[in-house]
C-alpha positions as CSV (number, residue, x, y, z in Angstrom):
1,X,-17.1,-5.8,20.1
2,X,-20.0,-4.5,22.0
3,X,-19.7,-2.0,25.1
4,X,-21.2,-4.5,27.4
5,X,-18.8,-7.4,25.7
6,X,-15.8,-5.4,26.1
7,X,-16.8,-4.4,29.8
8,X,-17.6,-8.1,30.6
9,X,-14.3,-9.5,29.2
10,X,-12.2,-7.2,31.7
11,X,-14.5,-8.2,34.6
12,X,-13.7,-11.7,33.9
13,X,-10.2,-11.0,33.0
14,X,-10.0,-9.5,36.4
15,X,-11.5,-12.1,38.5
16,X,-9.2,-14.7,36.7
17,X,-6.1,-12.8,38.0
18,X,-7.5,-13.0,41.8
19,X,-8.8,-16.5,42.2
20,X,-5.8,-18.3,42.4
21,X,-4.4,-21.0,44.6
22,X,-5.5,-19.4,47.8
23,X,-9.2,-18.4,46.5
24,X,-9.8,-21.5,45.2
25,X,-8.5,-24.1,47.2
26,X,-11.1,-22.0,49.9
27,X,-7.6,-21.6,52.0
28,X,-7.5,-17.4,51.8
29,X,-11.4,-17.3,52.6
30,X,-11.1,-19.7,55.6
31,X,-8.1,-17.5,56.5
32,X,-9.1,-14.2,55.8
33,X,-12.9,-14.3,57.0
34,X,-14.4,-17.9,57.7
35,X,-13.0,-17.8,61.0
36,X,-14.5,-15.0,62.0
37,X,-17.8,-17.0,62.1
38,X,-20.8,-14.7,61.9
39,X,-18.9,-11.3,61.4
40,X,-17.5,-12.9,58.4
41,X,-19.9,-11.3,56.1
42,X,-19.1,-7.6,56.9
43,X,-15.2,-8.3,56.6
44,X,-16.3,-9.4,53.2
45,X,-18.9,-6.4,52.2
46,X,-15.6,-4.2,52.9
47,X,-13.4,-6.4,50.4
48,X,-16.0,-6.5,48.1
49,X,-16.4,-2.9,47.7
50,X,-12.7,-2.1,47.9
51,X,-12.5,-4.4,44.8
52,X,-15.4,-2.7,42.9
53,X,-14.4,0.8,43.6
54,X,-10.8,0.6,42.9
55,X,-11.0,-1.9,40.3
56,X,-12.9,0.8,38.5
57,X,-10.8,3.4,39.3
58,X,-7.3,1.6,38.1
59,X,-8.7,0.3,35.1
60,X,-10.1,4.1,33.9
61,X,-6.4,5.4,35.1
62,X,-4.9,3.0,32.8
63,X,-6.9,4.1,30.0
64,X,-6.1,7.7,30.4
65,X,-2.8,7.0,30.8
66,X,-2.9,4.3,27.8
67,X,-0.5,2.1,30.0
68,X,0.9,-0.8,28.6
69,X,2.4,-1.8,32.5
70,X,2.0,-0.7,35.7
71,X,5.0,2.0,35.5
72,X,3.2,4.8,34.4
73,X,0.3,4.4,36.9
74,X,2.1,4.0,40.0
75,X,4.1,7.5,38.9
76,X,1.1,9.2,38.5
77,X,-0.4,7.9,41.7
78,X,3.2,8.4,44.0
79,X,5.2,10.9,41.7
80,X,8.4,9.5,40.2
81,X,10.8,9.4,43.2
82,X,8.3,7.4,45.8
83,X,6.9,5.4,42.9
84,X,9.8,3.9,41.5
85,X,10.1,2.8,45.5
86,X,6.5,0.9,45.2
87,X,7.4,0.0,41.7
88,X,10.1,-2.3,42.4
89,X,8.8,-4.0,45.5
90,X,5.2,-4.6,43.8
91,X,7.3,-6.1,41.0
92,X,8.9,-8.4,43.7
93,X,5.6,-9.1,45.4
94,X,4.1,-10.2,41.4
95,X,6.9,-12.2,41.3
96,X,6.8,-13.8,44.7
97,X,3.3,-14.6,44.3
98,X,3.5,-16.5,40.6
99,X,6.5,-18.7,42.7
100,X,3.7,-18.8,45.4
101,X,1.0,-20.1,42.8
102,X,3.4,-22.4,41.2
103,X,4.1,-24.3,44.7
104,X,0.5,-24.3,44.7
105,X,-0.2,-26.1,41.5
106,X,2.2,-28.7,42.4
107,X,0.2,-29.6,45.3
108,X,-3.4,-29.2,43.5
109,X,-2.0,-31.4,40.5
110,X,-1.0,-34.3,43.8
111,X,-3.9,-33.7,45.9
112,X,-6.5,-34.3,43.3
113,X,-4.8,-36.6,40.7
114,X,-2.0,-38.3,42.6
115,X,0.7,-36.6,40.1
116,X,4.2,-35.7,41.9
117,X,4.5,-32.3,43.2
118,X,7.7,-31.8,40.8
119,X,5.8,-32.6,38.1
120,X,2.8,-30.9,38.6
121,X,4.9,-27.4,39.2
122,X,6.5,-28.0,35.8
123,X,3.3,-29.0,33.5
124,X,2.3,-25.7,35.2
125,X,5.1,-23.5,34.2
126,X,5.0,-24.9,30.9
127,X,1.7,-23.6,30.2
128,X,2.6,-20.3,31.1
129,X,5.5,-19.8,29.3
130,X,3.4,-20.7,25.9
131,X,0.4,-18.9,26.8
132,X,2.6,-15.5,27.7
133,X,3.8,-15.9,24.1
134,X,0.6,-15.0,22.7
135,X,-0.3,-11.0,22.2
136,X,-2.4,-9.6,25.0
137,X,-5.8,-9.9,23.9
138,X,-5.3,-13.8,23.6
139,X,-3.8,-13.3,27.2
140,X,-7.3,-11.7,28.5
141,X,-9.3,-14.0,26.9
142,X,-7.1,-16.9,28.7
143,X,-8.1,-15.0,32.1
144,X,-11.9,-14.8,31.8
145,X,-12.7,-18.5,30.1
146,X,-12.7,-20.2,33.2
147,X,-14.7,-17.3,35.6
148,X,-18.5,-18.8,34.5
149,X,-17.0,-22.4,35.0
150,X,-15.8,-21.6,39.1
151,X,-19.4,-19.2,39.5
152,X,-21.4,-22.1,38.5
153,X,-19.7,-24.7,40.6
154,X,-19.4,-22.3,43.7
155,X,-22.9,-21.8,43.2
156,X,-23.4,-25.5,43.3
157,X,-21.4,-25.5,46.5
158,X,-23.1,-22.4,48.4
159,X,-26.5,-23.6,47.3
160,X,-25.9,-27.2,48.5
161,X,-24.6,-26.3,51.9
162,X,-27.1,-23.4,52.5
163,X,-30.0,-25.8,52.3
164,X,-27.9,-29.1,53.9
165,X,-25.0,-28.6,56.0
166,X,-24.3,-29.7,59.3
167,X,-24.0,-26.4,61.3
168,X,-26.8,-23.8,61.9
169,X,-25.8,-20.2,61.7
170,X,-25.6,-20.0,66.0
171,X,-23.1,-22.7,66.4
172,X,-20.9,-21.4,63.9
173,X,-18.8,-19.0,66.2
174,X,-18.1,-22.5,68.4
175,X,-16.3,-23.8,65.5
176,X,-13.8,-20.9,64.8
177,X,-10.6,-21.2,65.1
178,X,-9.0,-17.7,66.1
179,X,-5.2,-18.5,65.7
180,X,-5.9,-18.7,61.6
181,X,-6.9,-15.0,61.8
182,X,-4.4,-12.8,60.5
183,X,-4.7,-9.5,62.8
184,X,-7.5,-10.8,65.0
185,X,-10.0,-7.9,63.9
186,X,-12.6,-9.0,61.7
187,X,-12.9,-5.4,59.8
188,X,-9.2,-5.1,59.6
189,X,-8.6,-8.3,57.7
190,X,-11.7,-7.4,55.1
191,X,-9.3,-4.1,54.6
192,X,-6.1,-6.5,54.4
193,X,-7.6,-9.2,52.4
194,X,-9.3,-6.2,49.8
195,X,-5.7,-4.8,49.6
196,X,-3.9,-8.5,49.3
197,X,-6.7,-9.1,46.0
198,X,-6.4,-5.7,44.6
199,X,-2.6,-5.3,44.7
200,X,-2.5,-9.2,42.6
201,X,-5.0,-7.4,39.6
202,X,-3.6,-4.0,39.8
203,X,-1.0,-4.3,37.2
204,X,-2.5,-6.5,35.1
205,X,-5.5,-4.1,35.1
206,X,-3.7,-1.3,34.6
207,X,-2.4,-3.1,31.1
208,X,-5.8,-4.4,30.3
209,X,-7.8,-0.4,31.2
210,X,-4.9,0.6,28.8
211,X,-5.6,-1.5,26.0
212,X,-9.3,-0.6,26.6
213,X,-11.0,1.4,23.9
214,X,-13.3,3.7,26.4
215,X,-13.0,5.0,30.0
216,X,-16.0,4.2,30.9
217,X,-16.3,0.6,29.4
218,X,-12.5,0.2,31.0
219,X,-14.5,1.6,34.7
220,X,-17.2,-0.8,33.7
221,X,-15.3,-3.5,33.7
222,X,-13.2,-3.0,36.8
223,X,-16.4,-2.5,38.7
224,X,-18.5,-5.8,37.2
225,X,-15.0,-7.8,38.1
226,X,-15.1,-6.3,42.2
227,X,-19.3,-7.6,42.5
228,X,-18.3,-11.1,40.9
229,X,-15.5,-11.3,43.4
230,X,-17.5,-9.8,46.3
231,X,-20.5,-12.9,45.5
232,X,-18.0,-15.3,45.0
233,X,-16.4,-14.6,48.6
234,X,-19.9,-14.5,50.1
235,X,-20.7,-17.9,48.3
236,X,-17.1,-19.5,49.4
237,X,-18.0,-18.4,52.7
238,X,-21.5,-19.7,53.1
239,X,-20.4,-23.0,51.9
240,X,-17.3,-22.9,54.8
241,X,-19.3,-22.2,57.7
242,X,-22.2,-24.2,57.0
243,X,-19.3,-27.4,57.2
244,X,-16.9,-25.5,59.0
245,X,-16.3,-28.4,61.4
246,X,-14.8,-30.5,59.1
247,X,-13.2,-27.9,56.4
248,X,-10.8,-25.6,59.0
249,X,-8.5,-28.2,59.5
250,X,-8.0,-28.9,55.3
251,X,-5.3,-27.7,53.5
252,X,-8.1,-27.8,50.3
253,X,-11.0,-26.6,52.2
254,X,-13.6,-25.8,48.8
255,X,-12.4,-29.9,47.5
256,X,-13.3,-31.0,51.0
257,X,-16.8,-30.1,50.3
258,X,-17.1,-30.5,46.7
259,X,-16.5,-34.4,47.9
260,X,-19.2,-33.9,50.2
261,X,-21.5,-33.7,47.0
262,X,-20.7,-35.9,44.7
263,X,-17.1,-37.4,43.4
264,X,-17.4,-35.7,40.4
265,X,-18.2,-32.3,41.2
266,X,-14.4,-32.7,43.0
267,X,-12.9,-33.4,39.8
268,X,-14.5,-30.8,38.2
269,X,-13.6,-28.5,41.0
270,X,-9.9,-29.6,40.7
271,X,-9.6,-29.0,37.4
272,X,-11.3,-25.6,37.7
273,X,-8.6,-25.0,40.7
274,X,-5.5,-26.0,38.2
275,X,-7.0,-23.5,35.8
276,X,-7.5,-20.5,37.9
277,X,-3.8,-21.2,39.2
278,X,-2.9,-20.8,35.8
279,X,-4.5,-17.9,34.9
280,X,-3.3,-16.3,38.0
281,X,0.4,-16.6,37.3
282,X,-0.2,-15.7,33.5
283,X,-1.3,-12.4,34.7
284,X,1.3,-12.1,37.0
285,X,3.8,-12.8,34.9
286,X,3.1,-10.7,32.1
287,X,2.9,-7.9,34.0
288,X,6.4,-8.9,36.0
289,X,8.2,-9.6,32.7
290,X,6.1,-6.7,30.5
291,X,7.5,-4.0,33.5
292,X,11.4,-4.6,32.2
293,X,10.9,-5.4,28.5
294,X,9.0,-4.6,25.2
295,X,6.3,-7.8,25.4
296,X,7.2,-10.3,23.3
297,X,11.0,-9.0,21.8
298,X,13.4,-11.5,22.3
299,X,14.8,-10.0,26.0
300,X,11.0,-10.7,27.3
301,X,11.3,-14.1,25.7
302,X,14.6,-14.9,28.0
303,X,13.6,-12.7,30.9
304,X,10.3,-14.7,31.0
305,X,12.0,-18.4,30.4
306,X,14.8,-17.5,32.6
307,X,12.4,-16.1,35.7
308,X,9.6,-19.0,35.2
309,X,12.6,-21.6,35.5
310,X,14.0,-19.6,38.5
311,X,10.9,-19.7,39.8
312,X,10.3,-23.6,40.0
313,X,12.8,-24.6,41.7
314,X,12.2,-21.6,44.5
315,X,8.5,-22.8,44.5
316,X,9.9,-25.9,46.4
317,X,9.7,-23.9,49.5
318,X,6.0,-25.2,50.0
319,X,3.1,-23.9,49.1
320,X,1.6,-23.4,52.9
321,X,4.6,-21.8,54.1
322,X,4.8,-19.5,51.1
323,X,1.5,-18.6,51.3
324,X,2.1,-17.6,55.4
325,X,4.9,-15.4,54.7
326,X,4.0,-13.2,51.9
327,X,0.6,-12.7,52.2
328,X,-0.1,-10.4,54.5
329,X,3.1,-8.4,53.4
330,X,1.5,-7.9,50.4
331,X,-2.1,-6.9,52.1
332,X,0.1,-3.6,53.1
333,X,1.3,-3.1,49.6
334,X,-2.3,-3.0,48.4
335,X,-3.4,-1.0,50.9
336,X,-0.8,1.4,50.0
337,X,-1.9,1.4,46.2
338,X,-5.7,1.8,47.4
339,X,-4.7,4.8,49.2
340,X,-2.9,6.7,46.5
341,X,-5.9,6.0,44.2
342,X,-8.3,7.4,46.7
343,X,-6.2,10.4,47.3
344,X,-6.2,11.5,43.7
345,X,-9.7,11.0,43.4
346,X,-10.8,13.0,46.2
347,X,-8.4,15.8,44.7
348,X,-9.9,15.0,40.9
349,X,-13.4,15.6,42.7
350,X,-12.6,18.5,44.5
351,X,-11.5,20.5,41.2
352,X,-14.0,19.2,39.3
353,X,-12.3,17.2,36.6
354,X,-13.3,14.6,35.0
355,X,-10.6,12.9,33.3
356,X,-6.9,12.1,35.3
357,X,-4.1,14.7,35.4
């Protein structure tokens, strides 16, 4: 495999662990930035950057480190007393999100096709458990398959809208609806929404910058996976406002206007949406079930049955409320990873080294 096809596989790998339910549904941009109206775009640039940069700098620690889970990392960011602290409640946050992503393929699978939200949950959780059978580097290719698939038809969307939708870039800010911002600040939620992403890819990066054969391809990678994220929010985005109006009252904002187009661009688009749902909670859940067992011995075989089961039945909550209560919560975790990678490679810098110590 080529430097540039190792780098580009990890990019895609990564963006397949952030766009889940929230991404693609259009709900976490409409959250997050959308209603922000104009100032959107800068709360975006920050995300986008917090992606590239620390996606390239997790994915080089987890080659140095040659981690197989996020263990090793997090003690090396937060030594072993404070880290074992952020270990356990970023493993409850991984796990909380898959049960999150669940809920949210149930009601994908019934808004688009009509199938019961029972149902839908448990097609869902059945493709997870076989696909977290497989050895890793099936596991990454799993992730990135579907990335050129949701580009192209966000492009289709962005591109549409930009040339034909209803609101012009000055009556935008009439349309926004301020009680769907998390913190109220525009530049605070680009920080928030930049540590929500990060924190769902950082141990699965970790895993995959281990597995990596060079530091710099592993860097590479992390950093080509941040841009395609930070265009793909900016595309979302453009698509939102420019039909904001009729999408910020939709629980499925991106199907809304993939409707708008044609028929079936929504089916594609729902399909798409059930796929990056999956490959969400695959990375997810490998790097829950990998942090307390040898992948694939018989104990990660029952840990990961016995969790995915646990975890339908909790995903009965509902997806919206879900969504509301964790996310944020895990904004701060991010934020906290972000930090301890910054600090340590400020102090890298100032000594002069090159390689993690």
């Amino acid at each position: 495999m080529s430097k540039n096809t190792e780098a580009i596989k990890i990019g895609s790998a990564y963006v397949g662990v952030v766009v889940g339910a929230g991404f693609s549904t259009g709900q976490e941009v409409l959250k997050f930035f959308t209603n922000y109206g104009t100032y959107s775009y800068l709360a975006i640039l920050i995300s986008g950057l917090m992606l590239a940069f620390f996606g390239r700098e997790i994915t080089k620690i987890g080659q140095g480190l040659d981690a197989d889970s996020h263990e090793s990392a997090i003690n090396y960011l937060f030594g072993e007393k404070f880290g074992k602290v952020i270990d356990y409640v970023l493993v409850f946050f991984l796990y909380a999100i898959s049960v999150i992503m669940l809920a949210g393929a149930g009601s994908a699978f019934n808004e688009s096709f009509g199938v019961p939200i029972w149902l839908g949950s448990l097609i869902m959780m059945i493709l997870v458990i076989i696909t977290l059978m497989m050895d890793f580097n099936k596991i990454v290719n799993a992730l990135g398959l579907v990335t050129p698939f949701l580009i192209t038809v966000v492009t289709i969307i962005a591109i549409y809208f930009f040339f034909n939708g209803d609101l012009s870039f000055s009556e935008v800010n009439s349309h926004i609806d301020t009680e769907k911002q998390p913190s109220k600040l525009w530049w605070w939620d680009g920080i928030l929404y930049g540590g929500l992403a990060f924190s769902t890819a950082f141990s699965m990066l970790t895993a995959i910058g281990g597995d990596s054969s060079r530091k710099v391809i592993a860097g590479r990678g992390g950093t080509i996976g941040g841009i395609i994220l930070l265009i793909l929010l900016l595309m979302v985005n453009s698509g939102l406002l420019a039909e904001l109006d009729k999408v910020k009252d939709s629980p499925i904002p991106s199907l809304v206007l993939g409707r708008m187009i044609h028929p079936l661009l929504s089916i594609v688009l729902s399909i798409i949406m059930l796929t990056v749902i999956y490959n969400t909670i695959v990375g997810l859940m490998y790097s829950f079930v990998a942090r307390f067992t040898e992948p694939y011995s018989k104990k990660y075989i029952m840990l990961l049955v016995g969790t995915m089961l646990v975890g339908y039945f909790l995903s009965f909550i509902g997806f919206i409320d879900l969504v509301g209560k964790l996310y944020p919560a895990m904004g701060y975790i991010g934020i906290l990873l972000c930090l301890g990678i910054f600090v340590k490679y400020v102090v890298r810098k100032s000594k002069g080294k090159k390689h993690i110590a």
